[in-house]
N, C-alpha and C positions, 0 to 999 in steps of 0.2 A: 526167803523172807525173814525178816530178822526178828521178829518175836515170838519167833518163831516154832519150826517145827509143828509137831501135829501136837491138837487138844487129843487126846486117848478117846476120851469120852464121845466128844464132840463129831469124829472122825468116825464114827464106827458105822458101816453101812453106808460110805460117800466117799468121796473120791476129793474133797476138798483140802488144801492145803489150806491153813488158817494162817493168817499173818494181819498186822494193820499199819503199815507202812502206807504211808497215803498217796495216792497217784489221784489222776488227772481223770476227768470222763466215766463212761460206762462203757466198758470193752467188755467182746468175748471173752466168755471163762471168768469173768468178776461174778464173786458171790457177795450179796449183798442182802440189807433184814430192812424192811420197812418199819420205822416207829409212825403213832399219832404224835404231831408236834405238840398236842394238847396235851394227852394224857401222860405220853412218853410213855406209853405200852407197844408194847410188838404186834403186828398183825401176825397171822397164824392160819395155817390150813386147817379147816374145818369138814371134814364127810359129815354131811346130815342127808336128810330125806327132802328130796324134791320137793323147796315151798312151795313151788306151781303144780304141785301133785302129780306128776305126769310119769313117778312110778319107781324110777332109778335114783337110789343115791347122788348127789353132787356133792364136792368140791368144793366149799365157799371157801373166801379172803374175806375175813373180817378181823378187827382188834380185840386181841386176847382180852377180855377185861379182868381176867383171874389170874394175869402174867405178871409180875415185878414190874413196875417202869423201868426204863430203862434212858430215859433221858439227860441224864448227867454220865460222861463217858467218864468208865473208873473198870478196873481190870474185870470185877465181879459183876457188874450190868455185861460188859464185854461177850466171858465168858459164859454168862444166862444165855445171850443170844448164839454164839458157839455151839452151845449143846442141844439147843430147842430148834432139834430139823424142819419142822415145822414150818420154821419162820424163815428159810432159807430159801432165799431166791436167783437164781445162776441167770444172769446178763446172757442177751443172743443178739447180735447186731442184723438188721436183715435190712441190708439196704441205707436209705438214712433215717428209718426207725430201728426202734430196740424193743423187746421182749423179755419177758421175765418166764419161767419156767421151774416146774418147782419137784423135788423128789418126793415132796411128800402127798402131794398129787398124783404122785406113778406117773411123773414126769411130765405132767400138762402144763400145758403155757394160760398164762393170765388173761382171761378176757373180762371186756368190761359189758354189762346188757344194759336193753333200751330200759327195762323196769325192772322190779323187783326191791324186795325189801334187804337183802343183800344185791347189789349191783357189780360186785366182783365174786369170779367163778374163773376155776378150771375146767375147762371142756375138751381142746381137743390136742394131741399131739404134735399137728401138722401148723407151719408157719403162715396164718395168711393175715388179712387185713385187719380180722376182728381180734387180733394176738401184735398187734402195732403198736407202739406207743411211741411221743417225743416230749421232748422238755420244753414248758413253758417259755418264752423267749426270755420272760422276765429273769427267768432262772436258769440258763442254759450258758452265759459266759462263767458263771461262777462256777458253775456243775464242770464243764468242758476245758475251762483253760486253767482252772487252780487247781493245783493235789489237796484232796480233803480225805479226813475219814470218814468223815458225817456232815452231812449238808442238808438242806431243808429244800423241795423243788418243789413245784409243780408239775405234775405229767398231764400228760393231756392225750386221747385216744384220738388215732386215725380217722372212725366211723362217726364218731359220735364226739363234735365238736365242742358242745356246751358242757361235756363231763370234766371237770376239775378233780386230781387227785392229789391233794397236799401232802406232802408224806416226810419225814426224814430218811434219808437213805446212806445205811450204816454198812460201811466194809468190814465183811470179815474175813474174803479170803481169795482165793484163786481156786478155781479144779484143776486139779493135777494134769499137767500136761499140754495147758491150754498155751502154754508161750511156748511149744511147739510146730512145726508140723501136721505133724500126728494129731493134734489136735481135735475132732470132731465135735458140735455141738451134741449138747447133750452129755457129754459125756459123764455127767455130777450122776446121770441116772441109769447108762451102762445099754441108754438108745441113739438110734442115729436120728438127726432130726430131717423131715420132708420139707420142703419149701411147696407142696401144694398148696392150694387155696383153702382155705375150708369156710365149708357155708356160714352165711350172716345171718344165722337162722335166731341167735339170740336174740 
């Protein structure tokens, strides 16, 4: 990837190669950072305490609001999202939806729930329906047939059809190995990933 090479920093604890040469789609092995098209902040893994109280820590996805924007693409917004693992999201194609999966979850994939005051969460490792997402059709030729770095889309869940997630969706790289082979999902997190189902308990 030609601008390449690894960030030092950024790199440390993942398996990611960093590069922003702009391709086409959401393929396996694409690592990519969610902005609010609004604010132009990064969303960001969050561990808090069960707001439904029910005991265990979670996982939210929500917008840094204490993060740089990052909406004007310039080497230093670039490299903020680069180094902020947090906001790093590794593409998993499953069929003809995609998943997002995150290291800084301990590897959980992004689900969306019927309620709550954060409605994005990490819950479970295993690939099923409520870990599904596709591109708004409105936004899915621009997404799929132009190489961009950053593009604006609609995602839209599997389960839960009225849910709209507008988001920008910024490359920053490749995991190591994934144009491969060898390849494995997961691999940004050093797991294999299951295509079980897992419950829609959300």
């Amino acid at each position: 990837m030609s601008d390449a090479g690894l960030s030092a920093n950024a790199a440390c604890g993942s398996n990611v190669r960093f590069g922003s040469e702009p391709a086409a789609g959401l393929n396996d092995g694409d690592v990519v950072a969610f902005l609010d098209p609004d604010s132009g902040k990064p969303y960001a893994v969050r561990r808090e305490e069960d707001p439904e109280g029910r005991g265990d820590a979670v996982f939210l996805f929500r917008v840094d609001l204490d993060a740089a924007e990052a909406s004007v693409a310039t080497a230093r917004t670039l490299e903020r999202l680069r180094n902020n693992e947090d906001a790093h999201l590794e593409v998993q194609k499953h069929g003809d939806f995609v998943g997002f999966r995150a290291a800084g979850a301990n590897g959980k994939l992004l689900q969306a729930t019927r309620k709550g005051a954060c409605r994005l969460r990490f819950h479970g490792e295993c690939f099923g329906t409520w870990e599904e997402w596709f591109l708004d059709a409105r936004f899915a030729e621009e997404a799929q047939r132009h190489k961009w770095t950053r593009v604006t889309v609609v995602l839209r869940h599997r389960r839960l059809d009225k849910l709209e997630l507008r988001v920008t969706l910024v490359r920053l790289g490749r995991v190591r190995g994934s144009e491969t082979a060898e390849h494995t999902p997961a691999r940004l997190h050093g797991q294999a990933a299951s295509l079980a189902l897992t419950p829609g308990s959300l």
